[in-house]
C-alpha positions in Angstrom: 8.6 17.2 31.1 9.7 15.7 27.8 6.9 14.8 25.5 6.6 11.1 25.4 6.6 9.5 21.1 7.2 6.5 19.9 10.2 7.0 18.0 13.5 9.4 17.9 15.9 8.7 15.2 19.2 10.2 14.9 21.1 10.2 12.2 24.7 11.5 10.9 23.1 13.3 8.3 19.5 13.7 7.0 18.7 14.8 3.3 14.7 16.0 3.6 14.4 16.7 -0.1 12.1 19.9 0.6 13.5 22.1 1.3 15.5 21.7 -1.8 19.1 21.1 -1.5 19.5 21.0 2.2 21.8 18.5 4.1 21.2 18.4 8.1 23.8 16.9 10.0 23.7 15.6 13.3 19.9 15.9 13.6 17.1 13.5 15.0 13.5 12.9 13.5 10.7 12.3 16.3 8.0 10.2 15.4 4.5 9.5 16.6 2.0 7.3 15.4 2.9 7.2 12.3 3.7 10.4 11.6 6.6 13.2 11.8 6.7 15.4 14.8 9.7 16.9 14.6 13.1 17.6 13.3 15.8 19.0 15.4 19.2 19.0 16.7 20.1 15.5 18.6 21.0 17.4 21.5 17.4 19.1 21.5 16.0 15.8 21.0 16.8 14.9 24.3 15.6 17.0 26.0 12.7 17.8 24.1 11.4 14.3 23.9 10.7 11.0 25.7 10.8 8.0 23.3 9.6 4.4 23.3 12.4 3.6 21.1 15.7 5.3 20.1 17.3 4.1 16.7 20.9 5.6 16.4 22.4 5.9 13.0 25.6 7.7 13.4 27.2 6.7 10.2 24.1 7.0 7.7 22.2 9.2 5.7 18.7 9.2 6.1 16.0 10.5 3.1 12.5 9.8 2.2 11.5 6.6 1.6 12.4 5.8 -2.2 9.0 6.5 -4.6 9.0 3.7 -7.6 6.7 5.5 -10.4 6.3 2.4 -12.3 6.6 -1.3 -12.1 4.3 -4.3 -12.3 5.7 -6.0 -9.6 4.5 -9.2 -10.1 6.4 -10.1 -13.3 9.5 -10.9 -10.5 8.3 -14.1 -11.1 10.0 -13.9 -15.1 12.7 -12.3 -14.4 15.7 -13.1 -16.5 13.0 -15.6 -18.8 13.9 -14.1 -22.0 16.7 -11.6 -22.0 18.0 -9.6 -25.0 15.4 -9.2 -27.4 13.3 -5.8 -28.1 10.2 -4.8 -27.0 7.9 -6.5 -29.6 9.6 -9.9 -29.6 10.2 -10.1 -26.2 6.4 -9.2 -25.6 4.5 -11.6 -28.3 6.8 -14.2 -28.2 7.7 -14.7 -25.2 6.3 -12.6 -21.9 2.1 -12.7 -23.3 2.7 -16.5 -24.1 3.6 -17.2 -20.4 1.6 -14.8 -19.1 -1.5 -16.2 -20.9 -0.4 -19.9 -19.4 0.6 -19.0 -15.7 -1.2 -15.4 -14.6 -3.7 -16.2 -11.7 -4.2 -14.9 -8.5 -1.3 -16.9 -6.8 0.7 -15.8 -9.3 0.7 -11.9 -8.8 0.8 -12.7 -5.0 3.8 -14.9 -5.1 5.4 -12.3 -7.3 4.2 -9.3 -5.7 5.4 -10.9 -2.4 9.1 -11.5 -4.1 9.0 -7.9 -5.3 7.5 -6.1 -2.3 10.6 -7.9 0.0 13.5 -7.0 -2.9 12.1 -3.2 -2.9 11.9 -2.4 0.7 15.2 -4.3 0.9 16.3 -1.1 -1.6 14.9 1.4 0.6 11.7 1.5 -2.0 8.4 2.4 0.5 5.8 3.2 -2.3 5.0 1.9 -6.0 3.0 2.4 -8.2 2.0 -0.9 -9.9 0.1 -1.7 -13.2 -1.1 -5.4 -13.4 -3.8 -8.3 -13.5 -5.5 -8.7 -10.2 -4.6 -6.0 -8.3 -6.3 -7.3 -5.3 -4.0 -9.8 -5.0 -0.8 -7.1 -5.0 -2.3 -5.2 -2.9 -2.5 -8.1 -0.1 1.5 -8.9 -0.7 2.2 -4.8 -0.1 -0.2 -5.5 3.1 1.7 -8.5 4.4 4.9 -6.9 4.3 3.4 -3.0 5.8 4.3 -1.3 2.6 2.5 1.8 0.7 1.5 1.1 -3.1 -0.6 2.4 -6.2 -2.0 -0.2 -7.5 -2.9 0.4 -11.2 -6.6 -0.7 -12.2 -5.4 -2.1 -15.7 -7.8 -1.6 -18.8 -7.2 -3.2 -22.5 -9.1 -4.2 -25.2 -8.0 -7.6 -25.6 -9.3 -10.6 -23.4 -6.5 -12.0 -20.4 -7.2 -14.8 -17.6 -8.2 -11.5 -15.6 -11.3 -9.9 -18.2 -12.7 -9.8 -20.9 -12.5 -6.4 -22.4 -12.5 -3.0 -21.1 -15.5 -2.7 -19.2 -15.2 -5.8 -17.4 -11.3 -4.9 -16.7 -13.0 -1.0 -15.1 -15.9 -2.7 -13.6 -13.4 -5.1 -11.5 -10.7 -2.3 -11.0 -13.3 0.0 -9.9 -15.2 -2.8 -7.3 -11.5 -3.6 -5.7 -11.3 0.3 -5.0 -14.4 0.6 -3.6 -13.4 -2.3 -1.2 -9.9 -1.0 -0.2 -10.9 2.6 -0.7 -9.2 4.7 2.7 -6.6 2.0 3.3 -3.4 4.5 4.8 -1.1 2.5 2.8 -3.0 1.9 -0.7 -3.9 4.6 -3.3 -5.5 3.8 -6.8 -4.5 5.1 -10.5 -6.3 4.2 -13.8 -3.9 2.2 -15.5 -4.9 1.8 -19.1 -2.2 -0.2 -20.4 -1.2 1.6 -23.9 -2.7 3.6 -26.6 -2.1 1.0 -28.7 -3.9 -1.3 -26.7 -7.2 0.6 -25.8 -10.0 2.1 -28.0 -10.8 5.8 -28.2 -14.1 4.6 -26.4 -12.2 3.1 -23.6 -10.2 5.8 -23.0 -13.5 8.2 -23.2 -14.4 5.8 -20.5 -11.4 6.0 -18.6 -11.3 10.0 -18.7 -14.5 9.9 -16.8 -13.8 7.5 -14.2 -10.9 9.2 -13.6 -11.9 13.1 -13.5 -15.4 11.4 -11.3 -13.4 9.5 -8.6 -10.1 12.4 -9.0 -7.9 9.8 -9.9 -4.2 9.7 -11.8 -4.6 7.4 -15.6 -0.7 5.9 -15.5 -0.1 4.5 -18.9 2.8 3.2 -21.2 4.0 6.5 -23.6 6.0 6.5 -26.4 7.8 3.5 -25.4 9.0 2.5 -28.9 9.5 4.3 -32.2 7.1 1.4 -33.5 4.7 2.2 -31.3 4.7 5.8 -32.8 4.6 4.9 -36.4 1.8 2.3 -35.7 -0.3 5.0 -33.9 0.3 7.1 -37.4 -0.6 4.2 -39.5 -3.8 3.5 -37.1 -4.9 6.6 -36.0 -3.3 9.3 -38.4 -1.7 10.9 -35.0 1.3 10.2 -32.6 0.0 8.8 -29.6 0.5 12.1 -27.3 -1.7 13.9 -30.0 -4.3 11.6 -29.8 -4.5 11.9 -26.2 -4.5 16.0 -26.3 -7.5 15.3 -29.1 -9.3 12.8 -26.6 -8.5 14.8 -23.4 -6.7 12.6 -21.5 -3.4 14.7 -21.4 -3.7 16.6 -17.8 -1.9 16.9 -14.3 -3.4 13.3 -13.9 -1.5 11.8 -16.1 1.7 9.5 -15.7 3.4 8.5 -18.9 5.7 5.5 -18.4 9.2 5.7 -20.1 8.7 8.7 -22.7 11.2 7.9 -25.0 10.5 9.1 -28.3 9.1 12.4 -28.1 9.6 15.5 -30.4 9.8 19.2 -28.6 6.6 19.9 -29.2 5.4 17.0 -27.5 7.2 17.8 -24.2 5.6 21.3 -24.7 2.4 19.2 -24.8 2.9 17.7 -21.2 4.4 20.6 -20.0 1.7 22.7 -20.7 -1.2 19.9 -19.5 1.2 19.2 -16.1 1.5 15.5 -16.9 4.1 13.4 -14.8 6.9 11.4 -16.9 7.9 8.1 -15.1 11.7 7.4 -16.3 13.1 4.3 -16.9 16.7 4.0 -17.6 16.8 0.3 -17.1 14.4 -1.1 -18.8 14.6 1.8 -22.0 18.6 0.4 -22.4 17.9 -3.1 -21.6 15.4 -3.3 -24.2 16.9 -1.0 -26.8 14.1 1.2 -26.9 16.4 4.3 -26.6 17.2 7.5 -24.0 14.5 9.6 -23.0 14.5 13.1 -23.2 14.9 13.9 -19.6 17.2 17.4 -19.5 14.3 18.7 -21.8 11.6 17.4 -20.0 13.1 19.0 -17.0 14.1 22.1 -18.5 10.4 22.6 -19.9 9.0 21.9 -16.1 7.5 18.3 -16.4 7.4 16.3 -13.3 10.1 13.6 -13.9 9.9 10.5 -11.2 11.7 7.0 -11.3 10.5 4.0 -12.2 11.9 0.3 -12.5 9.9 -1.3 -15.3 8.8 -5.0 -13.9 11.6 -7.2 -13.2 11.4 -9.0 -16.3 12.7 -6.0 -18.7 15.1 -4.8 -16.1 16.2 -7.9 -13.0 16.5 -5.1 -10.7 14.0 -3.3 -8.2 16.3 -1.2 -7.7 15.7 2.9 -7.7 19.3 3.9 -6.6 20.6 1.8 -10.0 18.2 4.0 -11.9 19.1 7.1 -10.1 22.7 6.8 -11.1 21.6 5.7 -14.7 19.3 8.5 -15.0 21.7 11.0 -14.1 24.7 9.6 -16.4 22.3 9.5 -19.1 21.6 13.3 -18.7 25.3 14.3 -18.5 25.9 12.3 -21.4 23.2 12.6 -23.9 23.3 16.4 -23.1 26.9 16.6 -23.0 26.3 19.2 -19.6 28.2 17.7 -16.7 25.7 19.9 -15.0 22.6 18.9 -16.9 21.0 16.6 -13.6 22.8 16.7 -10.1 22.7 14.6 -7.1 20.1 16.6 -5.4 17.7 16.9 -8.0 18.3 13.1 -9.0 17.1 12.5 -5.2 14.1 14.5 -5.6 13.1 12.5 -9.0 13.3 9.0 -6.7 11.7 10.3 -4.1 8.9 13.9 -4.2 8.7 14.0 -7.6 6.9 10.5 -7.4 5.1 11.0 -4.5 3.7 14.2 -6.9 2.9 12.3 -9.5 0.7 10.2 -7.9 -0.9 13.1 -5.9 0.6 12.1 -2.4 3.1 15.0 -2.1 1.3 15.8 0.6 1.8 12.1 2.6 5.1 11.5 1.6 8.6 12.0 -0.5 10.0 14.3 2.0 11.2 14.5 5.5 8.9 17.5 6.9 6.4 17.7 10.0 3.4 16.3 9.1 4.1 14.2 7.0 4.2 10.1 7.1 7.3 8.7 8.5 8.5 6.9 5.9 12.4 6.6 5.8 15.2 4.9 4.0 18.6 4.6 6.0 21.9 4.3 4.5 25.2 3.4 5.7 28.4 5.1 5.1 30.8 3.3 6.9 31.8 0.8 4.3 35.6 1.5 3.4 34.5 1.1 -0.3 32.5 4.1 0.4 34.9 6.2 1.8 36.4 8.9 1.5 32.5 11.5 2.0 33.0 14.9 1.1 29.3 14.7 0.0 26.4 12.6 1.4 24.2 13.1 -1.3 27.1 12.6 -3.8 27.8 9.5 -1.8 24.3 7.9 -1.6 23.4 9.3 -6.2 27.3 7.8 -7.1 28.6 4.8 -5.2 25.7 3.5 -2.6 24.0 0.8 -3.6 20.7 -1.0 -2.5 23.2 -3.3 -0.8 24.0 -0.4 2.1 20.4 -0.1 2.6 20.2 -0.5 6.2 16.6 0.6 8.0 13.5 1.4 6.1 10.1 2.8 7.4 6.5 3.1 6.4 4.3 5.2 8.3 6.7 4.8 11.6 7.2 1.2 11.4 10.2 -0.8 10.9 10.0 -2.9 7.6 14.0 -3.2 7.2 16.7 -3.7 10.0 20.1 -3.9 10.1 19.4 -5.0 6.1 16.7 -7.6 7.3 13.6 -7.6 6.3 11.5 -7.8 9.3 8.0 -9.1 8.4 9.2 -12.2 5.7 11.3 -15.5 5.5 13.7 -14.8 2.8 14.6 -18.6 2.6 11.0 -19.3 2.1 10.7 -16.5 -0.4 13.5 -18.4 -2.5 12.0 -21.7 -2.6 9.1 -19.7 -3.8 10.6 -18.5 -6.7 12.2 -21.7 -7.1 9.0 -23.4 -7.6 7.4 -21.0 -10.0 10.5 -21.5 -12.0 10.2 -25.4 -12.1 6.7 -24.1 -13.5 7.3 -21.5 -16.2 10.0 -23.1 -17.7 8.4 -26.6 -18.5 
């Protein structure tokens, strides 16, 4: 008899990431309670199993559930306040100003909510987040069933959240102990920048993180200025003064990466640190092109990040999957220098690795967590496909995002998010806007 699971899908084609540079066409995924069974032929799959439901996709690719390395998800709430201005300006003058007036509780829920709903709409199913109240984050990803990281921030400098450091770890640290073995919530050490936290805090940090064996996902050589003010400060770079502190390891996740000489992607190379690309945020904010072909090329793990809404207006990882690749080709001047395939791997189990759940997800193999993005193909701007995952890395967009899963259940269908009122979600904004801007 045909052994009974929850779920078959079948799909035109499936791209399961590992093994590496595989496309499987005309095959089903069998799911049960929560997690992958199987993945076979469709004809097999009927035979071979008895599901509760049957979700046909016959014009749609399905991969892994999209992995965004870094965000802080509740800034959805200032998107587009102050566009076109660098980093500095647009921090001290504007975003800390507003921040300092509106940040509360309701705030990161309202604007976690808004992003959780615009990333699972873009077939993103994890994210690793780095903001004030984290609790509050964590019960937005809840309410709408998806999987996060949610960074406990550190900084020397006093917010509406803490004081200083110790009061931001000795908060982080109680919210993990409360949430700690939630399926869908992991926990990283977010200290926010080396220019914002001590040698002492980070000494503090280091120890947290190699006691409780968890990832430190930090801001990285964002800016040029925040190089030469580490060398005015501290005599150092920043990813020197991290080697000389001990922070640089396979735990770490340095967000954007921009300015970084060869020796310094030896550096992370050699310690097995994760780079979390932004091509977004890095243009939008003119802080330059990171070095990705030679970060690659040396053998760091290179995942995709969105930045926070407010330095980018997009949650979008298929945007920065075609921007990262373009990038490459073009800064390089290779053609070849970072194909469609590998460009999927970055968005998807290169993430997951980064943040230590290779194992759970960003990949479609047995054992794993069902958690699937769907897209559709049969949009004549789309057509003609010689290549799905040429297709899906060059012209999809977020807008063909059809289905999305996490850990077996729907989230996304037929392009609607299942769990959330999206008219209610715009009046939220709306009001929040009526606020900020007074």
């Amino acid at each position: 008899m045909p052994d009974p699971v929850d779920l078959i899908i079948e799909a035109k084609w499936i791209i399961p990431v590992e093994p590496a540079d595989i496309v499987l066409e005309n095959h089903s995924v069998a799911v049960d309670q929560g997690r992958i069974v199987a993945i076979l032929q469709q004809s097999e799959g009927k035979i071979r199993f008895a599901p509760r439901e049957v979700r046909r996709l016959h014009d749609h690719v399905l991969v892994p559930g999209f992995v965004n390395l870094h965000t802080h998800a509740a800034m959805s709430l200032l998107k587009g306040l102050a566009d076109d201005l660098p980093l500095d300006v647009w921090l001290r003058d504007h975003i800390w100003p507003a921040e300092a007036r509106h940040v509360s509780p309701q705030f990161v829920y309202d604007g976690s909510l808004l992003a959780c709903a615009e990333m699972l709409r873009g077939g993103i199913t994890c994210f690793a987040d780095m903001y004030f109240f984290p609790q509050a984050t964590a019960k937005a990803a809840l309410e709408l069933g998806m999987r996060a990281v949610l960074g406990l921030i550190a900084m020397d400098f006093p917010t509406a959240y803490a004081t200083d450091a110790d009061d931001y770890l000795a908060k982080g640290m109680a919210f993990r102990d409360e949430y700690r073995g939630h399926p869908l919530l992991g926990f990283c050490l977010a200290p926010h920048a080396p220019y914002t936290v001590s040698d002492r805090g980070f000494e503090k940090i280091l120890i947290l993180a190699e006691q409780c064996e968890l990832p430190i996902h930090l801001h990285l050589h964002e800016t040029l200025k925040e190089v030469t003010d580490s060398v005015k400060l501290f005599g150092v770079r920043p990813v020197e003064r991290l080697r000389r502190l001990g922070v640089l390891g396979p735990g770490l996740i340095g967000a954007h990466a921009v300015h970084l000489e060869d020796h310094e992607i030896q550096l992370l190379a050699r310690h097995g640190c994760s780079v979390a690309h932004c091509p977004a945020s890095n243009l939008k904010l003119a802080s330059g092109i990171a070095p990705i072909v030679p970060l690659c090329e040396r053998g760091v793990n290179v995942g995709l990040g969105t930045d926070g809404a407010a330095s980018n207006n997009r949650l979008d990882i298929l945007q920065e999957l075609r921007l990262a690749m373009l990038l490459a080709k073009g800064s390089s001047g290779r053609a070849e220098a970072l194909g469609a395939h590998r460009a999927l791997r970055m968005a998807t189990l290169n993430g997951a690795r980064a943040l230590g759940l290779d194992g759970e997800i960003g990949s479609i193999e047995v054992g794993k967590s069902a958690d699937f993005c769907a897209i559709g193909t049969d949009d004549s701007l789309l057509a003609p496909c010689y290549d799905p995952v040429s297709l899906l890395a060059y012209s999809a967009g977020r807008e063909h995002v059809s289905d999305v899963w996490v850990a077996g259940k729907a989230c996304v269908a037929d392009g609607a998010l299942l769990p959330c009122n999206t008219i209610e979600l715009k009046n939220l904004a709306s009001l929040w806007q009526n606020r900020i801007r007074l």
